[in-house]
N, C-alpha and C positions, 0 to 999 in steps of 0.2 A: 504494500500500500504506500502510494507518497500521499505527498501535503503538500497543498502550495503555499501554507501559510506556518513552516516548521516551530517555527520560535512559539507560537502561542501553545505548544503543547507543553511549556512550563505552566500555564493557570491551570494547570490539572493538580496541583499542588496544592491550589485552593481545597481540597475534596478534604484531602486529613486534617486538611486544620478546622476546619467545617465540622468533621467528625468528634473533634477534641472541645468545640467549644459547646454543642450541643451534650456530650459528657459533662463538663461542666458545668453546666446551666441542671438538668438532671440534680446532680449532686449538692448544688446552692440549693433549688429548690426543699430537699429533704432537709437540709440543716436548717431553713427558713419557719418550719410547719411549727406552730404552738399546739405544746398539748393541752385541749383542756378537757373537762368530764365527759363534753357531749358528745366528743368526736367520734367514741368508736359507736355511741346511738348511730348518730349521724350515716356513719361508712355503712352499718348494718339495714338499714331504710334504705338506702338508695343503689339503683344500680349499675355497679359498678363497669366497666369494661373490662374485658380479656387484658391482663398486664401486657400481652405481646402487641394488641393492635394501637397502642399508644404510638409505637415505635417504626407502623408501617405505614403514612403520609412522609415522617419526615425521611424514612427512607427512601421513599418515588421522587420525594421534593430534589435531595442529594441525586439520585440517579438522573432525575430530568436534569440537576446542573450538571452533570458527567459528561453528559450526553453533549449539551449546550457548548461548555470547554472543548471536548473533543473536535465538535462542529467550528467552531472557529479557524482551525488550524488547517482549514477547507481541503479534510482526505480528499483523497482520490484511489475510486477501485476499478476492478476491468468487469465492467457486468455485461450478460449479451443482450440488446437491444436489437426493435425492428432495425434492417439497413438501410441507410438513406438514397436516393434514386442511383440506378448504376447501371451500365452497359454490360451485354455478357457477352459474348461471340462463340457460337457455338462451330467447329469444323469439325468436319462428318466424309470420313474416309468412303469414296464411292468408285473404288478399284473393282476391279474386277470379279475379286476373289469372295465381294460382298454376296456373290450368286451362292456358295457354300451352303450347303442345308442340314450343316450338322447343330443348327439351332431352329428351330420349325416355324415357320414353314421356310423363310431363308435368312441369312444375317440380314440381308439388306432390307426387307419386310419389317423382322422385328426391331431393328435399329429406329426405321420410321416410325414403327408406333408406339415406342417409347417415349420418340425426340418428343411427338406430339402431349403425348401426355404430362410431359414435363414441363413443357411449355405453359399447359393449361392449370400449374399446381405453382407457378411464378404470379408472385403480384403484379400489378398493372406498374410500380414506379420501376419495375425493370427491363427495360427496353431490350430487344434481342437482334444480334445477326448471324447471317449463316454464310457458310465458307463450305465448301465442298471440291474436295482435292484427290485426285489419280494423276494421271503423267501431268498435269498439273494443277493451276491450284484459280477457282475463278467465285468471286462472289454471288451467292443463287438467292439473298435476300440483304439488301439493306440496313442500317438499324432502323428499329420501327416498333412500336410495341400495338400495333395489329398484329393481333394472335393470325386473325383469319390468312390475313398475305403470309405469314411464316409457315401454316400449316399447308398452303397451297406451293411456297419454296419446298418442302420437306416430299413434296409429292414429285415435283418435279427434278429427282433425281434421277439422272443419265450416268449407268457406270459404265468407264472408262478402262483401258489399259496403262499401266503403271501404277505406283505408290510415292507421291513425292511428298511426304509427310512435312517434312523441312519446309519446304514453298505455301503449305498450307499452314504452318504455324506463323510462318511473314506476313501470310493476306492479311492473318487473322489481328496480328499485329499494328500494322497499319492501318485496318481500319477500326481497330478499339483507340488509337492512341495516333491518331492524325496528325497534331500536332506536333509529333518525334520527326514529321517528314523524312520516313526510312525511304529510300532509293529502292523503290522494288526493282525496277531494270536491271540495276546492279546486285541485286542482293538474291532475285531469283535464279540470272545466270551465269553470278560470279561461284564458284564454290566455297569461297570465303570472303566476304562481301566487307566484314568484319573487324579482319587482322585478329580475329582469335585463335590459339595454338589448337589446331587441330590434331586430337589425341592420335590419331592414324599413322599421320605423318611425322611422327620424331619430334614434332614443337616448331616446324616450319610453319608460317603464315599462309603461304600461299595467298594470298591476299591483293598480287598487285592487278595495277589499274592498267588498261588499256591506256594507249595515247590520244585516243580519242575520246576517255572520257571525259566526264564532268569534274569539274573541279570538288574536292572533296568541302563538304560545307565543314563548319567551326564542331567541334567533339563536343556531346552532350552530355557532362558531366553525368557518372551513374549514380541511378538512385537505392536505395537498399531493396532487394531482394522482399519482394512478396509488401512492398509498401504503397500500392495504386491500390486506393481505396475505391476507385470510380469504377470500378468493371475488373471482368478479369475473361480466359478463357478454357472453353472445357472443347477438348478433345479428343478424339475418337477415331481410331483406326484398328484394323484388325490385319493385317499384315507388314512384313520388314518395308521396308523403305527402299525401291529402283533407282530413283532417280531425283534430279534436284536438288537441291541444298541439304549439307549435313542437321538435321534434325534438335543436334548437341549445341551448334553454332546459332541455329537461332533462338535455343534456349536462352541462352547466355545474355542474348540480343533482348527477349524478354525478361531476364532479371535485373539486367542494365535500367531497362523500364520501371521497374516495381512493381512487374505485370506475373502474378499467378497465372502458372497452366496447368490444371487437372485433365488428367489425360488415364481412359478409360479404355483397356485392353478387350475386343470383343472377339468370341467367336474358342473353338474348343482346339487343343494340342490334333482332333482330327479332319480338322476340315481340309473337305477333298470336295473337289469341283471335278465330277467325269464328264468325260468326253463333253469337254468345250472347245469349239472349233479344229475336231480333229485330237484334240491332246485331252491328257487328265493330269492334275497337278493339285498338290497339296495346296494349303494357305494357313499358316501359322501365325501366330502373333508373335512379335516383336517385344516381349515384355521388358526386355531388359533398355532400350531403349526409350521406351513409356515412363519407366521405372524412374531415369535418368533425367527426366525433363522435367517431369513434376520435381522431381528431388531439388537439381539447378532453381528452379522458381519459388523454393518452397510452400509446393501444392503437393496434392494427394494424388495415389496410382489406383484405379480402382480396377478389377479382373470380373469381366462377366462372360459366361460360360453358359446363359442361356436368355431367354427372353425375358425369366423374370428375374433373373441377377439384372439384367441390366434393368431392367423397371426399378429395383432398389437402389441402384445405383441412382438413375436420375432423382431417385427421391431422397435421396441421403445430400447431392448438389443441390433439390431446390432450398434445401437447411439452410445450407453454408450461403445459401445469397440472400433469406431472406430476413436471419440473424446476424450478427457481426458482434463478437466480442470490441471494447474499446474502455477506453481509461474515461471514466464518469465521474465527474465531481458530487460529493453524495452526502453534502452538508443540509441540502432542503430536507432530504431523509431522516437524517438524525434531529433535525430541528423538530420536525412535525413527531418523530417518536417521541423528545423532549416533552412535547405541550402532552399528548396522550397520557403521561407521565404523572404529569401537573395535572392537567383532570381529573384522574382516577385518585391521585390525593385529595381532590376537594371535594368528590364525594364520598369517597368511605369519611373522608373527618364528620360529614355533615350526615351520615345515616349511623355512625358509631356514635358520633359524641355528642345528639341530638336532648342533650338535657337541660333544658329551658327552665327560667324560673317556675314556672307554672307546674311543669311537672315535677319538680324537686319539691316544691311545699305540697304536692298534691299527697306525693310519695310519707313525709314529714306527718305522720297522725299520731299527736300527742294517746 
């Protein structure tokens, strides 16, 4: 927990001294009392209260100041709250290998009618767009929070031959985060678009520019890793990566951002596509790659292995978009528990120690 107001958490000292003078006040009292004949009449006519509840007002009283003291010092906790408006981008592997029916009735089927129902389990302040990528990578919806135009995008998938996973993580990129002005030109068909050490190559860049390109604009200072609170994207493929940009590079490209990518591995260790244009051929996921991108972004790897893994998976993402943990100043809480405090003291005093003159001589019969 911080405070933005540290120093005040010294009047919390106030509290024992508080405790020692209300002892003392106690103890005067008893030394104060004159005895004289009538008193124990007196004590025995009237009636008295439980010895303990004398001591349970000034107790709430002390605690509502606790409470009060504390609140000055204006904590701060991480509690989760609705999220406030945000873009998501959703890209949606539509390779070939999507035809595969070793999840029923085929990945590509059940991928669509998940997206959709995801869609429909999203608040209206979350805007959506769609990216859809095989040998490459093209936008098939806008951002737009018309559920109807995204679910009519989701239909109109065309799969394609290749996997350029990489190219669809850049669309995705540039259009959650337009204002980075990424060089798609360069960034879809440089293989390191970047200058980041590509793990393959020994720590070589690979990275240079043609003589005809563009001049490289001024470097955008990176931001920390998983800190774009405005959007983020989720990702979806079900096989290795053909073609396009290394997939790790443009991770990197989105944590440079602050941009989250959860990335969901679909589709079983058996999926076989027979006799497709003459050939049959396997289609594996790529997990270890998946695994590798969220991780770079610090986002989640989610593995679904059927039509209703993936339905929980979408339902477990619409969580995380539509709560958000965040550091909340949480001094109005403690105030308002304060007063509740102080209420509840001023009426147990006023229903315990409700002895009025009227009723003490009523009580008093010679």
């Amino acid at each position: 927990m911080q405070f933005l107001e540290p120093l005040m958490l010294w009047s919390l000292l106030l509290l024992p001294l508080m405790a020692g003078a209300y002892i003392w006040l106690l103890k005067r009292k008893r030394k104060q009392v004159v005895a004289f004949s009538a008193v124990s009449w007196i004590l025995q006519n009237m009636e008295t209260p439980s010895p303990w509840r004398r001591h349970v007002p000034p107790f709430l009283l002390a605690l509502a100041m606790g409470l009060l003291l504390f609140a000055s010092a204006r904590p701060m906790a991480r509690v989760t709250l609705p999220a406030d408006y945000m873009t998501l981008i959703m890209a949606i592997d539509v390779s070939r290998s999507m035809l595969a029916e070793d999840v029923e009735p085929s990945r590509i089927k059940a991928a669509q009618k998940a997206a959709k129902e995801f869609l429909q389990d999203l608040p209206p302040n979350v805007r959506i767009g769609i990216i859809s990528f095989a040998g490459n990578a093209q936008v098939v919806q806008h951002v737009t929070n018309q559920r109807e135009e995204l679910v009519s995008a989701i239909d109109r998938f065309q799969l394609q031959r290749g996997t350029a996973t990489g190219s669809g993580l850049l669309l995705s990129l540039a259009t959650l985060r337009p204002e980075a002005k990424i060089d798609l030109e360069a960034a879809l068909y440089n293989p390191n678009p970047f200058g980041y050490s590509d793990p393959s190559s020994g720590g070589s860049s690979g990275g240079a520019r043609s003589l005809d390109a563009k001049p490289a604009d001024k470097e955008r200072a990176p931001e920390p890793p998983g800190s774009y609170k405005g959007g983020a994207i989720v990702l979806l493929s079900d096989g290795r990566r053909t073609t396009g940009p290394d997939p790790l590079l443009a991770a990197k490209k989105a944590a440079d951002l602050g941009v989250r990518v959860y990335t969901v591995g679909f589709g079983t260790p058996n999926g076989f596509i027979p006799g497709y244009e003459g050939y049959s051929f396997y289609a594996q996921v790529d997990e270890e790659a998946l695994k590798a991108v969220a991780k770079i972004t610090e986002a989640d790897y989610f593995k679904a292995g059927s039509a209703d893994d993936l339905k929980k998976v979408y339902q477990h993402l619409s969580t995380q978009f539509t709560l958000e943990k965040r550091d909340t100043e949480i001094s109005a809480l403690l105030a308002g528990a304060a007063l509740l405090f102080i209420v509840l003291a001023l009426v147990l005093s006023a229903f315990w120690f409700r002895i009025g003159p009227q009723n003490s001589l009523g009580q008093m019969k010679a």
